[in-house]
N, C-alpha and C positions, 0 to 999 in steps of 0.2 A: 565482318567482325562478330555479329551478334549471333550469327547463324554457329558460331561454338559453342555459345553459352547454353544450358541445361536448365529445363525449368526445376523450377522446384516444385514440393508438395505443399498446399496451403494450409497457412497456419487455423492449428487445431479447433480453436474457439470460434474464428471466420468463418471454417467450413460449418461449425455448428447452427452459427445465427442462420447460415443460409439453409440448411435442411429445416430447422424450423421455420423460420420464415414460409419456405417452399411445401411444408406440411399443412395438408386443405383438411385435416380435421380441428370441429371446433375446440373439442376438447384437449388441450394442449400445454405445457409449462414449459415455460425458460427457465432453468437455474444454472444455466450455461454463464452467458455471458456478465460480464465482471465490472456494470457499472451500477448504481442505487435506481432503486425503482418506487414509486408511491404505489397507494394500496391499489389505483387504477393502473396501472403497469407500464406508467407513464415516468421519464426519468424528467421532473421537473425542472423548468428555472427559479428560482429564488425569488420569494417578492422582494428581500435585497437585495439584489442583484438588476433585478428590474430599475429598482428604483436609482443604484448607481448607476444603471447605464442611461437609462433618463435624464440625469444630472449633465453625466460626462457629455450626452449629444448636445447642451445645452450650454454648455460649459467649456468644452475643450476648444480650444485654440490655435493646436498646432497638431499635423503629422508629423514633424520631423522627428529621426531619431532618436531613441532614448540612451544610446552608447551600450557596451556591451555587457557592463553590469547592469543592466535592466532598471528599471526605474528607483527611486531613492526611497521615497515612501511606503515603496510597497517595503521594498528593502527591512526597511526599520522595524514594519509591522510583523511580518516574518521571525526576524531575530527574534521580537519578541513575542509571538507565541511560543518559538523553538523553547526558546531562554528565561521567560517572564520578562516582565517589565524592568527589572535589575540588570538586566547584562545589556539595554541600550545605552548605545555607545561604547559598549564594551573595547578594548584595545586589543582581545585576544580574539576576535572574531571577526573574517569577511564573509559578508551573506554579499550572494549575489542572482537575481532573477535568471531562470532559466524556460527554457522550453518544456511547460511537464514537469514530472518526477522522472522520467527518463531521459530529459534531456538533462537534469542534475546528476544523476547518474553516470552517463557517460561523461560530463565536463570530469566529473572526480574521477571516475577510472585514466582518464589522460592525466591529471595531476600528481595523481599516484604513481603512474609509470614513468614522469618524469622525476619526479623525487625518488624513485628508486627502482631500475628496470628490471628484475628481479623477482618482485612486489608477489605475495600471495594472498586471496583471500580466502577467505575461509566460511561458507557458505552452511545455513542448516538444513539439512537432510529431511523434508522436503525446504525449495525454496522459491519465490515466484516466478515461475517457467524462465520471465524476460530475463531476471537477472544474469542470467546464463548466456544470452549472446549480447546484450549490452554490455558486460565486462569480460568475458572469454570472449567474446569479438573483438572487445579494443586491443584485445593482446594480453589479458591477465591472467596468472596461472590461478584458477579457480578451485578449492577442495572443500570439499564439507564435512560438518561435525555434527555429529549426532540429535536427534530434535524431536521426534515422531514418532511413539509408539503406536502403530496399528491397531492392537491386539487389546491391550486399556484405554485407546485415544487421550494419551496423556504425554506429557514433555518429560522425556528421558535424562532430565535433569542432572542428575549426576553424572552419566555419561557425556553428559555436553561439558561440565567442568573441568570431565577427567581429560580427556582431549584438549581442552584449552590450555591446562596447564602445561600438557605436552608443547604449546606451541615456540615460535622461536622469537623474539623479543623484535618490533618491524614488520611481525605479519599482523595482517590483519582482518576483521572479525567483524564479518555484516552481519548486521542485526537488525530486524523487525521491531520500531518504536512500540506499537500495539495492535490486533488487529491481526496477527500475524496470517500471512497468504500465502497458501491454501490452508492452514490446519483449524485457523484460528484462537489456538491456545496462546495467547501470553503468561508470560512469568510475574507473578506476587511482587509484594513490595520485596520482604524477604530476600526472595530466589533473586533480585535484581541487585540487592545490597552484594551478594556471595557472587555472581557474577563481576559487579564490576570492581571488588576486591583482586579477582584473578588477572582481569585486564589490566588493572593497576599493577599489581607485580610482576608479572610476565613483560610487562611494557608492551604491551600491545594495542592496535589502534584500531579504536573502536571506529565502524561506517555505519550509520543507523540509519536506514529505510523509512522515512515517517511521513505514511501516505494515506493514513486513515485517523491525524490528530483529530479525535472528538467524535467519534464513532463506537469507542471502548468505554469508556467509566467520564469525561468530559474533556475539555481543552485541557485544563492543566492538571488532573489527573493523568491525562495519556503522554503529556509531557514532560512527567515528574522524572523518567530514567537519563532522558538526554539531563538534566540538570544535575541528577547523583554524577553522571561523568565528567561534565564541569568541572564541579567541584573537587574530581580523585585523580581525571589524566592530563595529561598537558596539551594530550593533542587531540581531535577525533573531526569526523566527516560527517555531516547529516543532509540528506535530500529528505527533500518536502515536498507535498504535492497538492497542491488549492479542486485538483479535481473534483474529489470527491463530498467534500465540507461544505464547496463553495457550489457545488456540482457544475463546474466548469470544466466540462469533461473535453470538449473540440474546442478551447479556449488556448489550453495549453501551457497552464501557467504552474510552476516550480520555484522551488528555491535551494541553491547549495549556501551551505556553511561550513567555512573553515574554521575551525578552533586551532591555535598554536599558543605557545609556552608566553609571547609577546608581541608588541607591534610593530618591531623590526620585523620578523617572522610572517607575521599577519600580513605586512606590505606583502613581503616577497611572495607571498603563496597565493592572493589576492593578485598580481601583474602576471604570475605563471597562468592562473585561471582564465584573466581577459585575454592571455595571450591564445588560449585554447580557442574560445569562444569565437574569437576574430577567425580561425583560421577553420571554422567548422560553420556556425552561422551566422557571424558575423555580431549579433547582438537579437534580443528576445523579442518576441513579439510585444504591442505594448499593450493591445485592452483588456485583456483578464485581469493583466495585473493593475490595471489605472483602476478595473473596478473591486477589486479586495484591496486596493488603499484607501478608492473614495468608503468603504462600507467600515474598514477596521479606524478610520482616523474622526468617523462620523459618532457620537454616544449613538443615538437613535437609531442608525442602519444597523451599527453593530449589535443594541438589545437587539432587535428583529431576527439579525442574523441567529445570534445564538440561540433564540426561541427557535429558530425555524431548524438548528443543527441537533441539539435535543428532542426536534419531535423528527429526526432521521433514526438519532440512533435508540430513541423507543422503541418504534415502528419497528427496527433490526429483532431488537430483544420478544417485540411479542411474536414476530412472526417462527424466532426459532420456539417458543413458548405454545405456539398453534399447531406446526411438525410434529411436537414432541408429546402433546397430547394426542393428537390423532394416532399418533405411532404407538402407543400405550394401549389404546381403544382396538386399535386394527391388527397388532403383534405383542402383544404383552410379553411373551417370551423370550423377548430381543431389548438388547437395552440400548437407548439411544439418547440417553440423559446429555453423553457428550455433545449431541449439536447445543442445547441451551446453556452449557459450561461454557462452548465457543464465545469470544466477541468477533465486533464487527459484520462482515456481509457474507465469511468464505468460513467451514467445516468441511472436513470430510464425511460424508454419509455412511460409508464404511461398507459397500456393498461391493462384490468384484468387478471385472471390465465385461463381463458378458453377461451380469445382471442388468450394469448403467444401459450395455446391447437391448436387452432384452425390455427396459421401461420404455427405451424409447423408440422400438418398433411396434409395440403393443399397446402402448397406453399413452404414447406421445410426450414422454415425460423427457427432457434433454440437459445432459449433464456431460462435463466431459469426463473421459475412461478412469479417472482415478477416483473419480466420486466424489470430485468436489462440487458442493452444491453453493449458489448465489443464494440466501435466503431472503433475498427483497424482492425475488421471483415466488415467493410464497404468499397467500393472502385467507382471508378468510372464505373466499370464492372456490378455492382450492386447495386449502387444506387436507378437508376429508381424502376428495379424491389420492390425494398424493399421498395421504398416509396407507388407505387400501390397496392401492397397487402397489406399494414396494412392500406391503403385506405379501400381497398374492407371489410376489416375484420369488420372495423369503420361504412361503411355504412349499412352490413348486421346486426349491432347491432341496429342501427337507425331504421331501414325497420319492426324490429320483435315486 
């Protein structure tokens, strides 16, 4: 039987870690790969995190089961970062633990398709590579709307309205909570007010991505959009993802939420979920999430935490801050203000697919083909460096 199957080609970012990895000079930069790094280029654990899992080893009671909505606590705590503290126990809402941001993902791509086989989403133009076979693999017809101008490294903003307006009342409109991956640009208070006006009249169901809460402007700054749609749609979808915040990255810990018009509703979309879950993996893993419940229900873990999530996404801000001076210093002629406009960890660099070729045969610098750079692969070690050779790269393009 296997002897038909066809390999495939390995995905794009794996093969990268491994050419760098396998690259023996000393001088060398990651801003390939797509998880947070400290200035030593170490992806930490958490002294909160540490110290819940300290607790939990000391603490915990039982392996059995946590059933398929994943555990309760974490549950709540979730909701309420999604939502604030006001919408626990809400009636219009089921959160429920998943595997990941990807494994909330595809649970909602299946609940979508059974709520309506038909189902379209509506993707921005760029959008995080996975999206694309976690829901055009479950089966969803996938299209995108406008998002990414190249040429200004700016959000096409009007174009993405004009298009929504076009859409059909039932489809629905994924969107990046903040932090957005790859471009990095999010949308203003403003530009989110006129968006989710159009969602609202068009009746369309917002799916919001929120995999980097508290990496942009803080907790409930980054989660002020999902709460404007609370308040204007009756329905909408959000995945969460504890990886990054929590840096529980092989932890694996997510969360889905449904929002519906009620709690009739709520049940029912909430029993189609665990039905999914059951029939896929049966129910979530449980220590990520036992330790973002013991850290979020503790005062003290949680200051810790939040100190320790605010000195992440500083560290994000000065290292695009470090780039961008160097780049100033080493190509004045070239403007590249855009990567410190970006939040979060991901921008585009803006360089073609055979200059990213050209950094990284020459100068060992590794990014994948589209230019998008990891900026917590930047430090004050090698700044300079990285701003002179994508100088040199720039000039020798000018010269030829």
């Amino acid at each position: 039987m296997f002897e038909k199957l066809e390999a495939l080609p390995p995905d794009a970012i794996l093969r990268l870690i491994a050419e760098y990895r396998n690259d023996p000079r000393e001088q060398k930069v990651d801003l390939g790969v797509g998880v947070y790094r400290d200035a030593n280029g170490l992806t930490p654990v958490l002294g909160s995190v540490k110290k819940a899992e300290r607790r939990l080893l000391e603490e915990q009671r039982t392996k059995a089961y946590v059933g398929s909505g994943g555990d309760p606590d974490f549950n709540a705590a979730m909701q309420a970062l999604m939502f604030g503290a006001g919408a626990a126990g809400s009636e219009r809402i089921a959160t429920l633990q998943t595997p990941g941001g990807s494994g909330s993902l595809r649970v909602a791509a299946g609940l979508l398709l059974r709520a309506r086989s038909d189902v379209t989403i509506w993707a921005s133009d760029p959008t995080w590579s996975n999206h694309v076979p976690l829901l055009a693999g479950a089966g969803i017809r996938l299209e995108t709307y406008p998002w990414y101008d190249p040429r200004s490294h700016s959000i096409r903003f009007a174009e993405m309205l004009e298009a929504l307006q076009a859409r059909s009342p039932g489809d629905v409109v994924l969107l990046h909570g903040c932090c957005h991956n790859p471009t990095g640009m999010d949308l203003d208070n403003e530009q989110w007010q006129e968006l989710v006006s159009v969602i609202a009249s068009r009746r369309l169901l917002p799916f919001v991505d929120l995999a980097y809460q508290g990496f942009a402007d803080g907790l409930d700054e980054d989660a002020a959009p999902l709460q404007l749609l609370f308040d204007q749609v009756p329905e909408m979808i959000v995945s969460s993802s504890c990886s990054k915040n929590f840096g529980l990255y092989r932890e694996r810990v997510g969360a889905l939420a449904i929002v519906t018009e009620g709690s009739a509703a709520t049940a029912t979309a909430q029993s189609q979920a665990y039905n999914i879950v059951r029939t896929m993996y049966s129910m979530p893993p449980d220590h990520g999430a036992a330790v973002v419940a013991a850290i979020m229900h503790d005062d003290g873990l949680r200051a810790e935490w939040l100190e320790e999530l605010a000195g992440m996404r500083t560290r994000l801000k000065e290292t695009r801050a470090l780039l961008c001076t160097s780049l100033r210093e080493h190509a004045p002629e070239h403007d590249f203000s855009h990567v410190e406009r970006a939040k979060g960890m991901f921008c585009f660099l803006g360089v073609s697919a055979e200059q990213v070729r050209q950094l990284k045969e020459e100068y060992g610098i590794y990014m994948v083909d589209s230019s998008r750079i990891n900026v917590a692969g930047i430090s004050r070690d090698n700044a300079d460096y990285l701003g002179a050779s994508i100088a040199a790269v720039l000039r020798e393009r000018g010269s030829s």
